[in-house]
C-alpha positions in Angstrom: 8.7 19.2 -15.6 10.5 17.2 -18.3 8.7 14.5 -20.6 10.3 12.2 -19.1 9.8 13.1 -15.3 5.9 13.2 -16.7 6.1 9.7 -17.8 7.8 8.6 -14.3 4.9 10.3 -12.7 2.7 8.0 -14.8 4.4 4.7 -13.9 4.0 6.0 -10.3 0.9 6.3 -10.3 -0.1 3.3 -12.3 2.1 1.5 -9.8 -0.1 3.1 -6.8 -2.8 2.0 -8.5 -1.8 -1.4 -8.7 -1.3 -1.1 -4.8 -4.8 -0.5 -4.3 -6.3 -2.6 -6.8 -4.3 -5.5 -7.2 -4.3 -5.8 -11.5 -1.2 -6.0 -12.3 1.3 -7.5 -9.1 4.3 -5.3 -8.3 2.9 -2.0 -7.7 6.0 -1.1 -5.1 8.1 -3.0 -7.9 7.0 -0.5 -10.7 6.8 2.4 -7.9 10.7 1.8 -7.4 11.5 0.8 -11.2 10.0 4.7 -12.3 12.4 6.5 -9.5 15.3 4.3 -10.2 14.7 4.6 -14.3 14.5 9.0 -13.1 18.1 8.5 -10.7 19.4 7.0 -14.1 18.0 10.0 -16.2 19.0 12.3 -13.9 22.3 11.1 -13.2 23.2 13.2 -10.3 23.7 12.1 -6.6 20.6 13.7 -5.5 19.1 12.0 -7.8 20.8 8.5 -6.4 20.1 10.1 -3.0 16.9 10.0 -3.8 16.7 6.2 -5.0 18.3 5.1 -2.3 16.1 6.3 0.0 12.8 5.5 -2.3 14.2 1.5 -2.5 14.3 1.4 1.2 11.2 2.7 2.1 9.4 0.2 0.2 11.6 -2.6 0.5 10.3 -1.7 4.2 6.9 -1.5 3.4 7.0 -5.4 1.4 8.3 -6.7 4.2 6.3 -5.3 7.0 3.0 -5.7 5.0 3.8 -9.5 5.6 5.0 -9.4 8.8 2.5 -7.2 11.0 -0.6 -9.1 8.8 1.1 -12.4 9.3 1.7 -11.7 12.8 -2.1 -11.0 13.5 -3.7 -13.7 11.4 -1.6 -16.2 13.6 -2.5 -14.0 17.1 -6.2 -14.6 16.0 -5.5 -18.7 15.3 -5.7 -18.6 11.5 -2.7 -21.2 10.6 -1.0 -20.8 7.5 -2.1 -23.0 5.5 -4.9 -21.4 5.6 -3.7 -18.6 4.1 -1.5 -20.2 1.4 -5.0 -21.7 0.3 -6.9 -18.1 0.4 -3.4 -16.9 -1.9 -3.8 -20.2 -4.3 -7.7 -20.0 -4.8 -6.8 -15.8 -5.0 -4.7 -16.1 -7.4 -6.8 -18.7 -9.5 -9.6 -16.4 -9.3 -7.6 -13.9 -10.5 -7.6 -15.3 -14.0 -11.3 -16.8 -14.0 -13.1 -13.6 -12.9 -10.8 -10.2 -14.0 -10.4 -7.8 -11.4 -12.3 -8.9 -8.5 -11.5 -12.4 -9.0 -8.6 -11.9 -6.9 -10.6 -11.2 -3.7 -13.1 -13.4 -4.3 -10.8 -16.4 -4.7 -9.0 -15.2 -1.4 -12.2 -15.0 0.7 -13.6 -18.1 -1.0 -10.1 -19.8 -0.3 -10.0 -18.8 3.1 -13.7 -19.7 3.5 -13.6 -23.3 2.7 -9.8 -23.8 4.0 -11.6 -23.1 7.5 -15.0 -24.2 7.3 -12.6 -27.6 6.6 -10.5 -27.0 9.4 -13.4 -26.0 11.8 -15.6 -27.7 10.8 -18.2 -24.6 12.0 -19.4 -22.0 9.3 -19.9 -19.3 11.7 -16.0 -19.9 13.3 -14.8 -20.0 9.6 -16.4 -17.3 8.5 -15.0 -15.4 11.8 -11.5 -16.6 10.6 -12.5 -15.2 7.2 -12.9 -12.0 8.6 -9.9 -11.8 9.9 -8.2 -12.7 6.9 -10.0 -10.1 4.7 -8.7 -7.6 7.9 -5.2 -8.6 7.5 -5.1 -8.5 3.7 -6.8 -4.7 4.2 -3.8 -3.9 6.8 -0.7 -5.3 4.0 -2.6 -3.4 1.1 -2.6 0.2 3.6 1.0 -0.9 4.9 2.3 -1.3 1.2 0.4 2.2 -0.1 2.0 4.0 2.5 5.3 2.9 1.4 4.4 3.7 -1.8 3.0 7.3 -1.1 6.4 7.8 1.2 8.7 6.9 -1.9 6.5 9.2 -4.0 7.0 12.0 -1.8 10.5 11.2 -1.9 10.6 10.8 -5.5 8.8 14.7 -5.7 11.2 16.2 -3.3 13.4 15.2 -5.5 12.7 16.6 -8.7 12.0 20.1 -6.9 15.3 19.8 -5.5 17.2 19.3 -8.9 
């Protein structure tokens, strides 16, 4: 294994990490940037083979992290503003409390979006729940395109 596959192994990773634990935002982007910056190294059309097939399994996994989520958190009656507010609050919190701030701000978001809406703690903490499910589902949806495009990306470099 070359220097240079070692350091594509460490953005992948980093990027998997950032799947899981959502520090720095683009883990599938960073995932796909290290295989695409390896087709470039490599240069061969294994190698592009290999990219192409990476890129599409998680440009799959973005999009159906949203829709299958999206899909249930509107099954179980939680609108979407509701959601942009969890995101807004998330995101906030991202910045006020490191690392966990993000999840905090999203449940606390969702929280008080609903208990507003509802106007019933136990029904918005209910919604809540359901929130904190769906944002569990996208996380495992996205890893899983991640892990795929890693496998891909290490089938790869045993083939060439």
């Amino acid at each position: 294994m070359s220097g240079v596959e070692v350091l594509v192994a460490v953005v992948i990773a980093v990027g998997l990490a950032g799947i899981l634990v959502p520090v720095l935002p683009g883990g599938s982007l960073l995932v796909g940037a290290a295989v695409l910056g390896w087709s470039v190294w490599q240069g061969s059309a294994l190698a592009w083979v290999v990219f192409a097939i990476a890129a599409v399994l998680l440009m799959t996994g973005v999009i159906v992290k949203y829709a299958v989520p999206g899909r249930r958190l509107k099954d179980a009656g939680v609108p979407f503003s509701t959601q942009l507010v969890g995101g807004v609050v998330g995101i906030v919190g991202f910045f006020v409390v490191p690392v966990v701030g993000l999840v905090l701000g999203f449940v606390l978001g969702v929280f008080l979006a609903e208990l507003r809406r509802l106007r019933d703690a136990h029904a918005a903490w209910s919604s809540t729940k359901h929130a904190l499910r769906a944002a569990g589902l996208s996380i495992l949806i996205e890893l899983a395109a991640g892990v795929l495009a890693t496998v891909t990306w290490v089938a790869g470099v045993v083939a060439t």
